[in-house]
N, C-alpha and C positions, 0 to 999 in steps of 0.2 A: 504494500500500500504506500502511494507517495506521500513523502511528508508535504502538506498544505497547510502548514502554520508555523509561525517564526517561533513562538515558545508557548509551551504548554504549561507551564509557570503561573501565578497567580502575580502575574507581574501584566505591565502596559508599555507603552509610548507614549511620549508627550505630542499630545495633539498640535497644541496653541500656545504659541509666544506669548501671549498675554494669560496673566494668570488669572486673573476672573473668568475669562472664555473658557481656560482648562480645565478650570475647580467647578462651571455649571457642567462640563463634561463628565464626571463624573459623582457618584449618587452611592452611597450603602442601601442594600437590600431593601432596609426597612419602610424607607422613605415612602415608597409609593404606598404604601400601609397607612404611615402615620397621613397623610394628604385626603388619600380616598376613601375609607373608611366612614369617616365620619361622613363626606359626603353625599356615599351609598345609603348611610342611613338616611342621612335627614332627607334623601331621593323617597326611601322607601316609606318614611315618616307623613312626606307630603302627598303621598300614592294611595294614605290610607290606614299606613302601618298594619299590624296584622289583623285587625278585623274588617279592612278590605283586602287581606290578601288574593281572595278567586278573583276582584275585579281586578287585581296588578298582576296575576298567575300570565297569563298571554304575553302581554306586552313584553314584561321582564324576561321570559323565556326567547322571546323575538328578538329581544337586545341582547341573549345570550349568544344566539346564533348568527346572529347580523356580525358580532366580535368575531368569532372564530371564521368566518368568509374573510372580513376585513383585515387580520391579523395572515391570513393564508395569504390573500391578493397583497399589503403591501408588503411583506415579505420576498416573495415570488416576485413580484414586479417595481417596486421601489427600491427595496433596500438590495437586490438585485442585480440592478439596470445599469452598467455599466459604463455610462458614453466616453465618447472619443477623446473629446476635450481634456487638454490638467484640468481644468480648473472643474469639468464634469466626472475625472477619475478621482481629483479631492474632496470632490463630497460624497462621491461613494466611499470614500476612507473614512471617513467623516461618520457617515451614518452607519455603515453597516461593516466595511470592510477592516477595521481595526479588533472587530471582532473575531474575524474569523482569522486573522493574525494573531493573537493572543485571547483564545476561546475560553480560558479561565479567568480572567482579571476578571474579579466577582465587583468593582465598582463599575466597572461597563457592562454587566448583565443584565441591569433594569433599565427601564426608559427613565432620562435624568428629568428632574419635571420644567425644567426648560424649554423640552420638547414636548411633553406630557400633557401640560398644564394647555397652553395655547391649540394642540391637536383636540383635545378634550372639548374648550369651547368654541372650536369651529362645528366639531361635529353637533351638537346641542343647537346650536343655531342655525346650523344645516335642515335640523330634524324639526326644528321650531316650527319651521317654514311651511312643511307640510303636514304637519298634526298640531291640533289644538291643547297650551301646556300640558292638563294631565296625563293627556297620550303619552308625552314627551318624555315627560318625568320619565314616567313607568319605563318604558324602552331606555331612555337614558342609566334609569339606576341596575336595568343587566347588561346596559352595552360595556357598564364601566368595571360591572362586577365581571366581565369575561377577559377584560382589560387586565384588573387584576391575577384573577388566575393565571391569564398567562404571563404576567412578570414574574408571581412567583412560582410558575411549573419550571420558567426560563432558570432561573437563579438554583432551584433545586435539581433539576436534570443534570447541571454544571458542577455542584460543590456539594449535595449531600449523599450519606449512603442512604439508598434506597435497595428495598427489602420486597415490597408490593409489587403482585404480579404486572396489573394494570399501569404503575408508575414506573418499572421498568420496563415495560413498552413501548411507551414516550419517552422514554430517556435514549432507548436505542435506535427508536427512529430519528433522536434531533442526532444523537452521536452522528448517526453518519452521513446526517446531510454534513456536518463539520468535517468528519474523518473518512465518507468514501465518496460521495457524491454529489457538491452541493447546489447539483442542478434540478434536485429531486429534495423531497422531504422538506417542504417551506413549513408545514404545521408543526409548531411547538409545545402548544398546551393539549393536541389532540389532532389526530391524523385523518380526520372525515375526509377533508377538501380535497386531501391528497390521494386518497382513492379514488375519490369522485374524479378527476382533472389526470388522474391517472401519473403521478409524481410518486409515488408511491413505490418506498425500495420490496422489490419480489425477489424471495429468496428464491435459490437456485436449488 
């Protein structure tokens, strides 16, 4: 198997001459925890809390699933997309490709909320537009809850011992979009899309 990554180290590269650029490049685990959490609830709070849960049961299930498309698509085709240009292979470095050059630096395995924060409320006001607020909410507080999961399925497939059948399943499909293929296997928190789209590693 070829080696496809500079060090497999919990080590990095410096991005950005400027240290405040650098320091919002990088994020501890926890972060998108302490940020969104509360969020989700007070989503979940506004939706009803749990004695409307049947009326928020759909939507939030929708925004489960609309995440894990979205997480497959910009994966696959974003963080991916390679252009021509320096200045188009720099931000592919940028976004995605330092990753897979140092696939363990566990501060580069969340989304740092720099990026987080503003993709977050684009999408919400994307969604505004065509559903009226509590629709919104509702889909909003499992787009974000799928968000979640897959930061930290991302961070634990990377750094923890995993024992579970189901979680080491996910662990060996992202392994080898990193270590055998990573033209294949864009789902991290969950391998649906990639069967369906047919990216899916078939063992031999």
């Amino acid at each position: 198997m070829p080696k496809n990554y500079i060090s497999n180290k919990d080590e990095t590269v410096r991005m950005f001459r400027n240290d405040l650029l650098e320091s919002l490049s990088r994020v501890h685990w926890s972060v998108p925890l302490i940020i969104y959490l509360p969020v989700i609830a007070y989503l979940f709070y506004l939706s009803g809390g749990v004695f409307g849960i049947w009326q928020i049961g759909f939507y939030f299930i929708l925004g489960l699933i609309v995440w894990t498309f979205t997480e497959y698509a910009l994966h696959r085709f974003v963080f991916h997309y390679e252009p021509e240009s320096e200045i188009g292979r720099r931000l592919h470095f940028i976004m995605h490709g330092v990753h897979h050059d140092y696939p363990n630096d566990s501060k580069r395995l969340v989304m740092p909320p720099s990026v987080s924060v503003p993709l977050a409320l684009f999408f919400i006001l994307f969604i505004s537009i065509y559903w009226e607020i509590r629709r919104s909410i509702r889909f909003f507080a499992g787009f974000l809850s799928g968000y979640l999961i897959y930061d930290m399925t991302h961070y634990a497939v990377h750094h923890l011992r995993i024992k579970n059948k189901f979680w080491l399943m996910i662990k060996k499909h992202h392994m080898r979009h990193h270590y055998k293929d990573a033209t294949k296997g864009f789902g991290v928190s969950q391998k649906t899309w990639d069967v369906i789209f047919k990216t899916d590693f078939i063992d031999s």
